[in-house]
C-alpha positions in Angstrom: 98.5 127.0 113.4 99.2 130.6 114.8 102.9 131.6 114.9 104.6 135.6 113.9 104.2 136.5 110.1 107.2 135.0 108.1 108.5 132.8 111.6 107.1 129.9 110.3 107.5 129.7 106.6 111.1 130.8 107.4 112.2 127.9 109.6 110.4 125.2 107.6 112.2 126.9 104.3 115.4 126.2 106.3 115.0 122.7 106.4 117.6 121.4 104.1 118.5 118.3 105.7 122.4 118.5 105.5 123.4 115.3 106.3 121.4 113.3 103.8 123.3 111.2 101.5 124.7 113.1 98.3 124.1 116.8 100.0 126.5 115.0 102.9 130.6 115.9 102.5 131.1 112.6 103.5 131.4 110.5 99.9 132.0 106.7 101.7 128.8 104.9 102.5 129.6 103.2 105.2 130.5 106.2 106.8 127.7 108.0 106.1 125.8 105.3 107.3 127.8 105.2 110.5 127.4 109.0 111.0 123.8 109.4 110.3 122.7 106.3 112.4 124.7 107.7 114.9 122.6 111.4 114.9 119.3 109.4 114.8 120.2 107.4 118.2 121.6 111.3 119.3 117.7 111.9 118.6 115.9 109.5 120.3 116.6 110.8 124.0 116.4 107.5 125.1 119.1 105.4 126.9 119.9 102.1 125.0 118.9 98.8 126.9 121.1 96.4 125.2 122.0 95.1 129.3 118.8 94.6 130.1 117.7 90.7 130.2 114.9 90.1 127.6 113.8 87.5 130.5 111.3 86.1 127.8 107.8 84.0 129.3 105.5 81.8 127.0 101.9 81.2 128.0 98.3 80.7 125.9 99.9 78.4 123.7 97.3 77.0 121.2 97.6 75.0 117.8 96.3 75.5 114.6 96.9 73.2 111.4 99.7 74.9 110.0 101.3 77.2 113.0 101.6 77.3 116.9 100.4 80.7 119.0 101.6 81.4 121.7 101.7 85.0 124.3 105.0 85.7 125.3 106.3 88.9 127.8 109.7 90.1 127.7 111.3 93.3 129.2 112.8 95.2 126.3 113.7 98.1 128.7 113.8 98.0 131.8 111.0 99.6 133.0 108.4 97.5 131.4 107.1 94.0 130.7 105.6 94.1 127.2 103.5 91.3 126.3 102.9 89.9 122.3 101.8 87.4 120.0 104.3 84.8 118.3 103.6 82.2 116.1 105.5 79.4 114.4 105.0 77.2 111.9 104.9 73.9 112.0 108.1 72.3 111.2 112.1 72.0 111.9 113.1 75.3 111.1 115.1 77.4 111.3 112.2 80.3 109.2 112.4 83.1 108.1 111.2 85.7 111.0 108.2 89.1 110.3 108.8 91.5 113.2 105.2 93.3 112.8 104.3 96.6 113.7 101.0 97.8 114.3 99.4 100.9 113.5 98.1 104.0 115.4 94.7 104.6 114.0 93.5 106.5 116.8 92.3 103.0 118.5 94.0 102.1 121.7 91.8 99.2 123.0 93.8 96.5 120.6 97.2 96.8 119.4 99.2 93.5 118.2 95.3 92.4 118.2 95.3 94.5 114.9 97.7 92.0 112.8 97.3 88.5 114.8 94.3 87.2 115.4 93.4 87.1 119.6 92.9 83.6 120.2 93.3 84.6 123.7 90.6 87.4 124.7 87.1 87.1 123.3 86.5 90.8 124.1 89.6 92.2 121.4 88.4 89.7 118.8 85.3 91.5 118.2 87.3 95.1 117.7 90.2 93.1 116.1 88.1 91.7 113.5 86.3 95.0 113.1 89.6 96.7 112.3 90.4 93.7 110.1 87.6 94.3 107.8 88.3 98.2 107.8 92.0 98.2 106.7 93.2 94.5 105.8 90.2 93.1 103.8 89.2 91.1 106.5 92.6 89.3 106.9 94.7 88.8 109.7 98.3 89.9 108.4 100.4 87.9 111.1 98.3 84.9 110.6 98.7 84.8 106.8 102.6 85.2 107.4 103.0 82.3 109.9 100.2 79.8 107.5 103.5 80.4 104.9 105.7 80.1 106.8 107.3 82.5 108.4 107.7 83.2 112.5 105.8 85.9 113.4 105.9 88.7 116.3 103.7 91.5 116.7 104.3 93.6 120.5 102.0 96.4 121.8 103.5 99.9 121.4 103.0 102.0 124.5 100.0 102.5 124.9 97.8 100.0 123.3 96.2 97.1 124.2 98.0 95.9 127.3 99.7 99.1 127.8 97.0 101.1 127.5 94.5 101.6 126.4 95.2 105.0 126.6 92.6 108.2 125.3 93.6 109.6 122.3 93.5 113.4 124.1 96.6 111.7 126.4 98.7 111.3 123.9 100.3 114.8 124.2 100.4 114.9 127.8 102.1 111.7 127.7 105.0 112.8 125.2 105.4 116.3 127.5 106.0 114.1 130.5 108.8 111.7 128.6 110.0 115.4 127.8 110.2 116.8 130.9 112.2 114.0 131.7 114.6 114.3 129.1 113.4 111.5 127.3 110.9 111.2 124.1 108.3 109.0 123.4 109.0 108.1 120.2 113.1 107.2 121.0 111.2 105.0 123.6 109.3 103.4 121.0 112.1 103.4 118.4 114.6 102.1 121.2 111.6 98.9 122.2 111.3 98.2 118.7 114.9 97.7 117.8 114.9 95.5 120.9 112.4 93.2 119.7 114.3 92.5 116.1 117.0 91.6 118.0 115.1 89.3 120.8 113.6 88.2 117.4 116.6 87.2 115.7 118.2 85.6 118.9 115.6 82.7 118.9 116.5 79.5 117.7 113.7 79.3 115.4 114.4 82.0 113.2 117.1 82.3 110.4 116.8 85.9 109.2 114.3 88.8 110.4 111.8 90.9 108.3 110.2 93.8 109.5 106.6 95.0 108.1 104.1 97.8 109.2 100.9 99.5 108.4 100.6 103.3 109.2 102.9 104.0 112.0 104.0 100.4 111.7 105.4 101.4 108.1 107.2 104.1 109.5 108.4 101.5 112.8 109.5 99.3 110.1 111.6 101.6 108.1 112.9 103.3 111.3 113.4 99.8 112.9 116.1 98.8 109.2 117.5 101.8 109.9 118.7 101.4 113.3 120.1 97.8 113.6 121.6 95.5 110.5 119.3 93.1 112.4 116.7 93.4 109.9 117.6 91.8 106.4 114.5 93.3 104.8 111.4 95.4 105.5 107.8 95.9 104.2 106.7 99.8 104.8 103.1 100.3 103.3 101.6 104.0 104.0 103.5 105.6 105.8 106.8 107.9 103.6 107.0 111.4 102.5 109.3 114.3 102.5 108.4 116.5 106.2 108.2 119.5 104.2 105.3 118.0 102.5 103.7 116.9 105.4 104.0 120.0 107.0 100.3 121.3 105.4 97.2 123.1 106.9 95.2 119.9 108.4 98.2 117.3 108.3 98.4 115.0 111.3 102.2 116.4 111.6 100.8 119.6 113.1 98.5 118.3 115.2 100.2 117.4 118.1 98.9 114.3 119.6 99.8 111.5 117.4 102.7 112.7 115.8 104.7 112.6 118.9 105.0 109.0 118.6 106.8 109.7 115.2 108.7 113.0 116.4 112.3 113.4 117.4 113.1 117.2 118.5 116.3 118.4 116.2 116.7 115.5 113.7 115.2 117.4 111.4 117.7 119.9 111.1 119.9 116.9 109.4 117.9 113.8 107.9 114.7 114.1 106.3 112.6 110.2 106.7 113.9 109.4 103.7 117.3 109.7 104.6 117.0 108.3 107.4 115.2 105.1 105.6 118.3 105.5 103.4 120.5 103.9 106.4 119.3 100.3 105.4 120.6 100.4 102.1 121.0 98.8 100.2 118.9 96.0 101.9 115.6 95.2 100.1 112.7 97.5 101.1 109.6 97.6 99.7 107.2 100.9 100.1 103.3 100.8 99.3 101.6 103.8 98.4 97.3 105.1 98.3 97.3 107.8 96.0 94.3 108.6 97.7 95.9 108.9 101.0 94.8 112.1 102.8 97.8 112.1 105.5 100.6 111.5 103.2 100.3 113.8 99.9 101.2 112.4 96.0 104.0 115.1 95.3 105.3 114.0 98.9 105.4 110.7 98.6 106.6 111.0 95.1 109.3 113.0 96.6 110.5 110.8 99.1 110.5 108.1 96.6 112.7 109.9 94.5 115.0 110.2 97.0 114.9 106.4 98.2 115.4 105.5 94.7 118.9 107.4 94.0 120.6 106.0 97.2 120.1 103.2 96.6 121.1 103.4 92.6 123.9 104.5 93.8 124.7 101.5 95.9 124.0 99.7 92.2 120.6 98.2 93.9 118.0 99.3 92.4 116.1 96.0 92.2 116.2 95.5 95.9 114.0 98.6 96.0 110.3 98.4 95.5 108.5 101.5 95.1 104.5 101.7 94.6 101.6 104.1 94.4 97.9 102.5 93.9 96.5 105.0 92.3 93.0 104.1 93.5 93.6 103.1 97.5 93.6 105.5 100.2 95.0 104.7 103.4 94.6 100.5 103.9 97.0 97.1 103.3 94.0 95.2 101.1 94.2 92.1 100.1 96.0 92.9 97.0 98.7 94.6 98.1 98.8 91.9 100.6 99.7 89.8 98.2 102.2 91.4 96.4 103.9 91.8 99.2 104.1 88.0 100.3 105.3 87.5 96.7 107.9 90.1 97.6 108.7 88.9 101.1 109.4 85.2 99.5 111.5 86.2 96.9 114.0 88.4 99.2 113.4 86.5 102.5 111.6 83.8 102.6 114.3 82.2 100.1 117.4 83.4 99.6 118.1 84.9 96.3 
């Protein structure tokens, strides 16, 4: 990265994140929490759409033994129809909901396709599968959620799957248009994905809403808690750390491309992603960890979990808080973290405590 000697090291050293809570003058948690969810949506450059009709349409419905699938499109702006998965278990309900997020992974072709099983295109199951065996041990996260009970939704982030698929080299072209505009690609993300825990939580079906991500999905999922009291718990595996940490020679953050779906011009110079994570407490979170993760380094993620850790010790809930580095992983949800986490998810959604 080429910038004038001492410009860049100077600005990033400047980062001191003012707002976040204990540096913030303001000592009442609610109204921290007010104030800094207010300079997040300040951020996103994107208009709310809580007017807009979610319109929803159900097609592809298919059975299994334990859950139905079923497509259906909604407009959660209202400049798009966004197609996704949803499945529901057998049964009376109302369930507990999982508003899934996929992740980026520089593969546009399949998107929801990554976390539910396409019973509905023969062409993504082959890449869907593929990915399955690369990051989830061969599982199908949604599916394993709905075959325990819980309702499951996974959508298509602009650009993937059936928004896309776009080419990884458009990806920056594509965030300086929304710019241009006066908009951002990742508010309109954010702003979609806040829309679809709500759209979630509206249907009769459901009793409470979850959200869980992989990758960008971790950080959607943490974003997505912090943005609506919607979501009653969340589930963020690989994706926390401070910025300044990220902010290394061959980091993704520096990039460009990719990072614009996680980048909103000026909030830095107030919340760090951990303060802004901190906006959901105290509501249980949980937050996996590789410590062989090349994008997000140990003494960041260390960092950051520091940080998640005193807020919400000082809302006295520190056991709603589930912080974890595996030592030996790099950057996948396996099987056994799988696990832990649907041992997590039942005990603080899927029953109440």
């Amino acid at each position: 990265m080429s910038t004038p000697d001492g410009l860049y090291p100077a600005l990033k050293k400047e980062l001191d994140f003012p707002l976040a809570w204990g540096t913030s003058p303001i000592r009442d948690f609610g109204e921290w929490r007010r104030a800094a969810r207010a300079t997040v949506e300040r951020h996103l450059l994107t208009d709310r759409q809580h007017g807009t009709p979610y319109a929803p349409e159900y097609a592809d419905t298919s059975r299994t033994a334990t859950y139905t699938r079923e497509s259906v499109t909604l407009s959660l702006t209202r400049y798009e129809r966004v197609r996704g998965a949803l499945l529901t278990p057998h049964g009376p309900g109302p369930f507990p909901a999982v508003l899934l997020f996929h992740d980026h992974g520089a593969r546009f072709d399949i998107g929801k396709e990554k976390l539910v099983e396409p019973w509905y295109d023969d062409t993504r199951l082959a890449s869907a599968r593929a990915w399955a065996d690369r990051y989830f041990s061969g599982r199908f996260v949604g599916d394993e959620l709905a075959r325990r009970g819980y309702v499951v939704l996974c959508l298509d982030a602009p650009g993937w799957g059936d928004r896309g698929p776009i080419a990884y080299e458009d990806q920056q072209a594509l965030a300086s248009n929304y710019f241009n505009l006066g908009a951002s690609l990742a508010g309109l993300m954010a702003r979609e994905d806040v829309r679809a825990a709500e759209f979630l939580a509206g249907l009769a079906r459901v009793r409470s809403v979850a959200t869980l991500g992989f990758s960008m999905g971790a950080f959607r999922a943490w974003q997505t808690a912090a943005l609506t009291d919607t979501v009653a718990a969340t589930v963020a595996v690989c994706w926390m750390t401070g910025l300044r940490d990220m902010m290394v020679p061959g980091n993704n953050t520096l990039r460009g491309q990719s990072s614009y779906y996680m980048l909103h011009p000026g909030l830095p110079r107030f919340l760090d992603f951990p303060d802004v994570a901190s906006i959901a407490a105290p509501r249980p979170m949980l937050f996996h960890s590789g410590g062989l993760d090349p994008l997000f380094p140990p003494d960041g993620v260390q960092a950051a979990y520091d940080r998640l850790r005193a807020v919400w010790r000082s809302r006295h809930a520190g056991e709603r808080l589930h912080l974890r580095t595996w030592p030996d992983l790099g950057h996948v949800f396996v099987d056994r973290m799988q696990d832990e986490v649907l041992h997590w998810l039942d005990h603080w959604h899927g029953h109440v405590p």
